[in-house]
C-alpha positions in Angstrom: -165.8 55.2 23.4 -165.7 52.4 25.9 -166.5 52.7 29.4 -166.2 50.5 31.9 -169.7 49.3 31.9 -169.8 48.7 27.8 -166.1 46.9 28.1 -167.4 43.3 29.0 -170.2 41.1 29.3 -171.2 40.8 32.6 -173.6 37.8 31.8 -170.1 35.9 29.6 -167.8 36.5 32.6 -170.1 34.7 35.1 -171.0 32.4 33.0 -167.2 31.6 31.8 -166.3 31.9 35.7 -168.8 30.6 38.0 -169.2 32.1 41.3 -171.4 30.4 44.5 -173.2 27.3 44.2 -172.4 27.6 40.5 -168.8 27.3 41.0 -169.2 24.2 43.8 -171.0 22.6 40.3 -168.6 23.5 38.2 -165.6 22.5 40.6 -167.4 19.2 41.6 -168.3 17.9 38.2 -165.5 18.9 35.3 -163.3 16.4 34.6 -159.5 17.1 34.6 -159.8 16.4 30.3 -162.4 19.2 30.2 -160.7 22.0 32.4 -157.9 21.7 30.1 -159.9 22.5 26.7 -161.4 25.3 29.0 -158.3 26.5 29.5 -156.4 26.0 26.5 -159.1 27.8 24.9 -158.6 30.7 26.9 -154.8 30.3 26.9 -155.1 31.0 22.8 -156.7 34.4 23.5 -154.1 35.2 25.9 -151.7 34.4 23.6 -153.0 36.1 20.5 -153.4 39.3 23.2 -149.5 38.9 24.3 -148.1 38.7 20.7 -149.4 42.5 20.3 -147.1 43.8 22.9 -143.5 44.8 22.8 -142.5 43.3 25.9 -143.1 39.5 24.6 -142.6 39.7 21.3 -139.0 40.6 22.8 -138.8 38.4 25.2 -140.4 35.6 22.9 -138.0 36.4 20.1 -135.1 35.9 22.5 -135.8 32.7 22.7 -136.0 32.2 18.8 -140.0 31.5 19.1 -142.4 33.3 16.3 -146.2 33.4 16.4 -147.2 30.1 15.2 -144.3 28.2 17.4 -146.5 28.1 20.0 -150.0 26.1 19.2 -151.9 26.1 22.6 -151.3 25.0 26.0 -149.5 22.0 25.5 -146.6 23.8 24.2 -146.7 26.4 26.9 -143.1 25.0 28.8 -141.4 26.1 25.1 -141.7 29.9 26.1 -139.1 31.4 28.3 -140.5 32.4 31.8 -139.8 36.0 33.3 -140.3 38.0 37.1 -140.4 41.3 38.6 -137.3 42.0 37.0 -138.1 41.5 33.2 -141.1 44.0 34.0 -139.0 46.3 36.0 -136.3 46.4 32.9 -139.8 47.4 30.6 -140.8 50.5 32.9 -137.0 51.4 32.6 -136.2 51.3 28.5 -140.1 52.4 28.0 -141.6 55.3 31.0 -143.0 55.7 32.9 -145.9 52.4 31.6 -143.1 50.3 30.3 -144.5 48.1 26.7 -146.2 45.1 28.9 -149.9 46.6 29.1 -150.7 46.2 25.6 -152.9 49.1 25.5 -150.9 51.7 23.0 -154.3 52.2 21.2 -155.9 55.7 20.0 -158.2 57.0 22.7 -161.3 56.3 21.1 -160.2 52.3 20.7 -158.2 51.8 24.2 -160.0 50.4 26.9 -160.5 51.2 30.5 -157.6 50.8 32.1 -156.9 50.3 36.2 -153.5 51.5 37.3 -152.0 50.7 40.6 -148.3 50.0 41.8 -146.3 47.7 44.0 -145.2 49.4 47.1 -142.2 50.2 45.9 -140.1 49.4 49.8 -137.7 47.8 48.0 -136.8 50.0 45.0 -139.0 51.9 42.4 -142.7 50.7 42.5 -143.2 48.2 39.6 -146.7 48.9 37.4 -149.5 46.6 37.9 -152.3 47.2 34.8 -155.9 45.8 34.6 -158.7 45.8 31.7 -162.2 46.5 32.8 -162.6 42.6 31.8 -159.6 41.0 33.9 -160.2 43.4 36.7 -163.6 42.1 37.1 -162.5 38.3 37.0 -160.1 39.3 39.5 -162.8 40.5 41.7 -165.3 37.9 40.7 -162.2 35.2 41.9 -161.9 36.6 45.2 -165.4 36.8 45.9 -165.7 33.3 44.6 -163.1 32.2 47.8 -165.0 34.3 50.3 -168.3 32.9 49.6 -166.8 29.7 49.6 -165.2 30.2 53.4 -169.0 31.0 53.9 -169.2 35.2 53.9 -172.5 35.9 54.1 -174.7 39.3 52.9 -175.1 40.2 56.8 -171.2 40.3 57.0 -169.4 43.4 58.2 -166.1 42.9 57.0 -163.2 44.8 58.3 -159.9 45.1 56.2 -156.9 46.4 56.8 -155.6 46.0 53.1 -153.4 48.9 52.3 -154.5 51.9 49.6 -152.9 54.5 48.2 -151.2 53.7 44.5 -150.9 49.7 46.1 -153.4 47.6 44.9 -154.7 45.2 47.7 -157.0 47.6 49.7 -158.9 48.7 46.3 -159.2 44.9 45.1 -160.5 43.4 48.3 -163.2 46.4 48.1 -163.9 45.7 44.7 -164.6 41.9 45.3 -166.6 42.3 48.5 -168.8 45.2 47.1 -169.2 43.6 43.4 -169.2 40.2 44.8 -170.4 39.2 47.9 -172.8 42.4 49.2 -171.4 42.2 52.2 -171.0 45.4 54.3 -167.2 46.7 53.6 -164.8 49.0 56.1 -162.0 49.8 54.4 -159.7 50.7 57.3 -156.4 49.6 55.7 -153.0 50.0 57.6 -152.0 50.9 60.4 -150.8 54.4 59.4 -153.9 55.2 57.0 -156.1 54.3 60.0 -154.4 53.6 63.7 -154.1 50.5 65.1 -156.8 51.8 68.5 -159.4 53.4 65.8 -159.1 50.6 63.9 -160.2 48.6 66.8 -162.6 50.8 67.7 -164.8 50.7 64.3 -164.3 47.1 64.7 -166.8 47.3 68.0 -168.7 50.2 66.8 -169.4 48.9 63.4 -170.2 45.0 64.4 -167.1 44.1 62.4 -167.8 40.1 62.4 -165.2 39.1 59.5 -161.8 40.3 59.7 -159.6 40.6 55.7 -155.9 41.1 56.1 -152.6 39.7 56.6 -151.6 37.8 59.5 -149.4 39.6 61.1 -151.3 43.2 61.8 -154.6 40.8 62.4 -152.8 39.0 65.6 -151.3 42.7 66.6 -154.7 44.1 66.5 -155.9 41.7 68.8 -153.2 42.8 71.2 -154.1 46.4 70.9 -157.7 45.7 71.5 -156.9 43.7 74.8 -154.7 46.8 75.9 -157.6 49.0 75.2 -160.3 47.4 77.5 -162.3 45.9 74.2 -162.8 42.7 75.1 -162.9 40.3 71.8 -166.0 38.2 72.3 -168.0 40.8 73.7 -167.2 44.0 71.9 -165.9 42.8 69.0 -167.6 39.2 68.0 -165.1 38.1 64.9 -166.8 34.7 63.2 -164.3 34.6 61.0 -161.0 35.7 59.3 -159.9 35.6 55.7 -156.4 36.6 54.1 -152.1 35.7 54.4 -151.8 32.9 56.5 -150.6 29.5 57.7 -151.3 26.7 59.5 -149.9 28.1 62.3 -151.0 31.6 62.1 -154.6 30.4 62.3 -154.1 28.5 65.2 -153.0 31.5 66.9 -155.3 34.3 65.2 -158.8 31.6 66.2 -157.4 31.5 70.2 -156.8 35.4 70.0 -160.3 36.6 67.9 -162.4 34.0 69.9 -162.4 30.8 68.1 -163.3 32.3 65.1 -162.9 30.8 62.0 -159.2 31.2 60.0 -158.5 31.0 56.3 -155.6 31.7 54.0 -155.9 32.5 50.6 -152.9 33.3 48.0 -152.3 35.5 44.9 -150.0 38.4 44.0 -150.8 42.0 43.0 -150.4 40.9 39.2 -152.5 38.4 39.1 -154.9 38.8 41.7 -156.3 35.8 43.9 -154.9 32.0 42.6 -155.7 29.9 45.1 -157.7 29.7 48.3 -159.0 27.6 51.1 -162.6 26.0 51.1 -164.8 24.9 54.3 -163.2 22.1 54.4 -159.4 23.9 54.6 -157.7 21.3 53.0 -155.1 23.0 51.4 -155.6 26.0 48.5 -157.9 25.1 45.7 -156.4 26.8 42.4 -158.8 28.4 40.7 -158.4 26.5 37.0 -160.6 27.9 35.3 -158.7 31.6 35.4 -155.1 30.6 35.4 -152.4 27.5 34.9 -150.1 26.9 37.6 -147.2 25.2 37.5 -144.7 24.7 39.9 -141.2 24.7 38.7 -138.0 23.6 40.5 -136.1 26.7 42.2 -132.7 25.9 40.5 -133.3 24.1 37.4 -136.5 25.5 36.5 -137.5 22.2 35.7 -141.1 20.5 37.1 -141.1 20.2 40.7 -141.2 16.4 41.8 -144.6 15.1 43.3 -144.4 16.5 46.9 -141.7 18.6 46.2 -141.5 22.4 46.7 -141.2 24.5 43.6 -141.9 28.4 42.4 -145.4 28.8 41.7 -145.1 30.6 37.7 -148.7 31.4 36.7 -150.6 32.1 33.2 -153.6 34.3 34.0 -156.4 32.5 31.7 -158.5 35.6 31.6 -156.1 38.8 30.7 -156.4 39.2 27.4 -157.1 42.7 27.2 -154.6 44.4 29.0 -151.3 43.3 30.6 -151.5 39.1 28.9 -149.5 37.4 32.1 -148.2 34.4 30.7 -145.5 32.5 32.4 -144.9 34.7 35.3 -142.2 33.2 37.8 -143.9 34.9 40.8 -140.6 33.3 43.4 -143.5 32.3 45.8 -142.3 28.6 46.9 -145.7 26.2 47.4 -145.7 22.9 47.0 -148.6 20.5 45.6 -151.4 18.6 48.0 -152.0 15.0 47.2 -154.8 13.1 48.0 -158.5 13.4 46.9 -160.2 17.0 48.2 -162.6 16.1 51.0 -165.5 18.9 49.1 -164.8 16.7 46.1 -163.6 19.1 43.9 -161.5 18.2 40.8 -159.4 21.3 41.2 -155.6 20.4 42.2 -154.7 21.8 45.8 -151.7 23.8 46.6 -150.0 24.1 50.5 -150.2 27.7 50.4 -147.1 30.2 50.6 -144.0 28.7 52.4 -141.7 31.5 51.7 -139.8 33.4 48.9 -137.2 31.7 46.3 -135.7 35.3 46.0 -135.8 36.1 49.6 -134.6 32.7 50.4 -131.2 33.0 52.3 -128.9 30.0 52.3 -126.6 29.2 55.4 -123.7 26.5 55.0 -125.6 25.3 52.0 -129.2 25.0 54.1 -132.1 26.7 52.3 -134.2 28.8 54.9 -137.2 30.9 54.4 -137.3 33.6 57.1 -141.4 33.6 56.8 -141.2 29.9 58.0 -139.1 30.9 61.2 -142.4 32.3 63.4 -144.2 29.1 63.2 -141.0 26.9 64.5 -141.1 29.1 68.1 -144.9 29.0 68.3 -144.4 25.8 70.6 -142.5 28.5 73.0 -145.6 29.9 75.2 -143.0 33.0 76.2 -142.5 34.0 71.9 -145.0 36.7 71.5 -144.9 36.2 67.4 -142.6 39.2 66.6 -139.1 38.6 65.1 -136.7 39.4 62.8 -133.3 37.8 61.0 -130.0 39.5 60.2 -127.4 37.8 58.4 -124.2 39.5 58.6 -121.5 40.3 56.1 -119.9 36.9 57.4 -122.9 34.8 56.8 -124.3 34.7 60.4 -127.7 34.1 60.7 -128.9 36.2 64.1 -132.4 36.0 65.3 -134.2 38.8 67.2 -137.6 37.2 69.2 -139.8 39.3 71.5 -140.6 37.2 74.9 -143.1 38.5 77.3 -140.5 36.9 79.7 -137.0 35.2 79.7 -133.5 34.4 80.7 -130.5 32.4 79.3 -131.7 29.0 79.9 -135.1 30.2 77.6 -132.4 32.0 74.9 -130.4 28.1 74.8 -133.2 26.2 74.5 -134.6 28.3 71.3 -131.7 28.5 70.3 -131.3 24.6 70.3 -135.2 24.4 69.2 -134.3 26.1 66.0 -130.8 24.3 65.0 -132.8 21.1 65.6 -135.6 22.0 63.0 -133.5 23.9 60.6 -129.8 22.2 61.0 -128.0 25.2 61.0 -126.6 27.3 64.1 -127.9 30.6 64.6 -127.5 33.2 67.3 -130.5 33.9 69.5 -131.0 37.6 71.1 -134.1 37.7 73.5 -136.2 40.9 73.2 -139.2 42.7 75.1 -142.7 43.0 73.1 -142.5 45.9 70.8 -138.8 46.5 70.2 -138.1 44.5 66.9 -141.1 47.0 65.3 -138.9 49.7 64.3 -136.9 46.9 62.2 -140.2 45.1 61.6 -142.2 48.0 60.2 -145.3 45.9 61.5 -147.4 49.3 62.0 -147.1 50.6 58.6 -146.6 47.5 56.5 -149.1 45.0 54.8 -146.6 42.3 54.9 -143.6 43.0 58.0 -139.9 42.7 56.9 -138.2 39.3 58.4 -134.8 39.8 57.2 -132.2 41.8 57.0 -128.9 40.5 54.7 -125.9 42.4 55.0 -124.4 40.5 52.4 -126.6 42.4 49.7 
């Protein structure tokens, strides 16, 4: 029987994905003709994996392609791409595992398997599925991006990464403990562990790197203010690491101290894609484990240079359980141009700018709720919490917590945001706190930011 330690080659995995100084090598001298044999030899694996399940041959045959159609990467924009939904249709004509994972073996042949779910906030919890093998590329990938942002063995790194059946508190753990032999406290959300404990373990501990999403991480540092732990002194944060912009890091450095910020993206699927060097320069995608492309949101065509586009993604290294190929995951990025400053011949991404699928269109303007906190970070009175309701009608109203204000400061965000999105939208001014019932902010990983009452 397998086991998890008998399921892979360590030695091949490091070697086929380089980690450290290793991967700065790798990254600094491949040429762009290479890293595509590299990964069109890996794509055929994938491929030869995802012709064994039920799920593509289906959606595959669909589109009139048979094994053979498809003769390596080159040919990958022939097969159809599919989302959250495809997979959610599988778990619904095929319970409770749906036919994706590719594991219907006999028990003395099937491999490890990790299970772990979406959180399920918006409907039933989707199925996420790992091999012992792709599980520990995924970990190996995000300890390759902290090592690069410069986490260090004396770490102490603090995360509030959810756990339970979700996936991203377990992952982190896995990467930092496998990965980086940094010291790990997995404090996850704010319900698993509260907010004024988790600040607490921060001081007792000697937290010095903080892993999580932007939001809770600028809401803890509010907490530990209101508690008397003085960031700085208490609690010395060096650096941050997880869901953020250019903005949020502004913000997150002034409130932990100066420390350093840095974003890195992925989805529960696929586990870490892209993420920010030393230099944070945009998101180097990591092309040795997966093939990004970045498609137009209504045609599904190629994005143009510069233009935004869904990021769809073809894991490179799952071909054991759960092949990912083609996977629209309705994230919206867009491509960095230019040379990378750590001379890296890796292409760049800008990072997450907002969701295709969450994206709400008013009087035919697209608008990305996520994008809406950055635009009132020039107002010194918006203390960072909001959220958007679009009504029945089609009225976009936004809800902002001020530490202070009146009607002249309602008019002139209001005015602030119809000159930077060119739409009208109604403005109500709240107190700090009161949009976190709406919000969730507490008890969610990532807070809601809209409400559509047209759905």
């Amino acid at each position: 029987m397998k086991t998890w330690f008998n399921a892979f080659d360590a030695d091949e995995l490091v070697r086929e994905h380089p980690i450290g100084n290793a991967f700065a090598a790798f990254a600094e001298t491949i040429s762009r003709d290479e890293l595509f044999a590299r990964q069109d030899r890996l794509f055929r694996r994938c491929l030869a994996c995802a012709w064994q399940t039920g799920f593509y041959q289906r959606l595959w045959g669909a589109a009139g392609i048979e094994p053979g159609d498809i003769r390596g990467l080159a040919d990958i924009d022939q097969l159809p791409v599919f989302d959250k939904g495809d997979l959610m249709a599988s778990l619904e004509a095929h319970p409770p595992f749906g036919d994706f994972g590719g594991f219907g073996l006999p028990d003395a042949e099937r491999p490890p398997v990790v299970m772990h779910t979406t959180s399920g906030t918006t409907g039933r919890p989707q199925v996420l599925l790992f091999g012992a093998k792709s599980r520990e590329v995924q970990n190996l990938l995000l300890g390759r991006i902290y090592r690069l942002q410069g986490l260090r063995t004396s770490d102490v790194v603090h995360s509030v990464y959810g756990h339970g059946m979700i996936n991203g508190g377990h992952y982190v753990r896995e990467a930092v403990l496998h990965w980086t032999n940094a010291l790990f406290l997995s404090a996850g959300t704010g319900i698993e562990t509260p907010s004024i404990r988790q600040v607490e373990l921060m001081r007792d501990f000697g937290a010095t790197v903080l892993a999580g999403f932007a939001d809770y991480l600028k809401r803890l540092a509010e907490v530990a203010g209101a508690q008397g732990i003085a960031i700085g002194r208490d609690i010395r944060i060096r650096a941050l690491s997880g869901q953020m912009g250019r903005e949020d890091k502004t913000l997150l450095s002034d409130l932990w101290g100066g420390a350093e910020c840095f974003d890195w993206y992925g989805v529960g699927d696929t586990g870490v894609i892209a993420g920010e060097g030393p230099d944070r320069d945009g998101l180097y995608v990591l092309e040795d484990a997966h093939y990004l492309e970045l498609l137009d949101i209504d045609s599904g065509a190629p994005a143009p240079v510069g233009g935004q586009g869904d990021m769809v993604c073809t894991c490179l290294f799952k071909d054991d359980v759960y092949p990912i190929i083609r996977f629209n995951t309705h994230d919206v990025s867009m491509e960095r141009q230019g040379a990378s400053s750590l001379g890296f011949n890796l292409r760049r991404i800008e990072g997450f700018m907002g969701r295709s699928d969450n994206m709400v269109k008013i009087k035919g303007i697209n608008f990305f709720p996520q994008a809406l906190g950055p635009l009132l970070d020039e107002v010194p009175q918006f203390l960072g919490e909001y959220i958007c309701r679009v009504n029945a009608d089609g009225l976009l109203t936004v809800t902002v917590e001020v530490s202070e204000g009146d009607q002249n400061l309602s008019n002139g965000m209001q005015a602030l945001l119809k000159r930077k999105l060119g739409i009208e939208v109604a403005l109500e001014l709240a107190s700090k706190g009161e949009t976190a019932a709406l919000t969730e902010i507490d008890r969610r990983q990532k807070p809601i930011r809209l409400i559509d009452e047209r759905r």
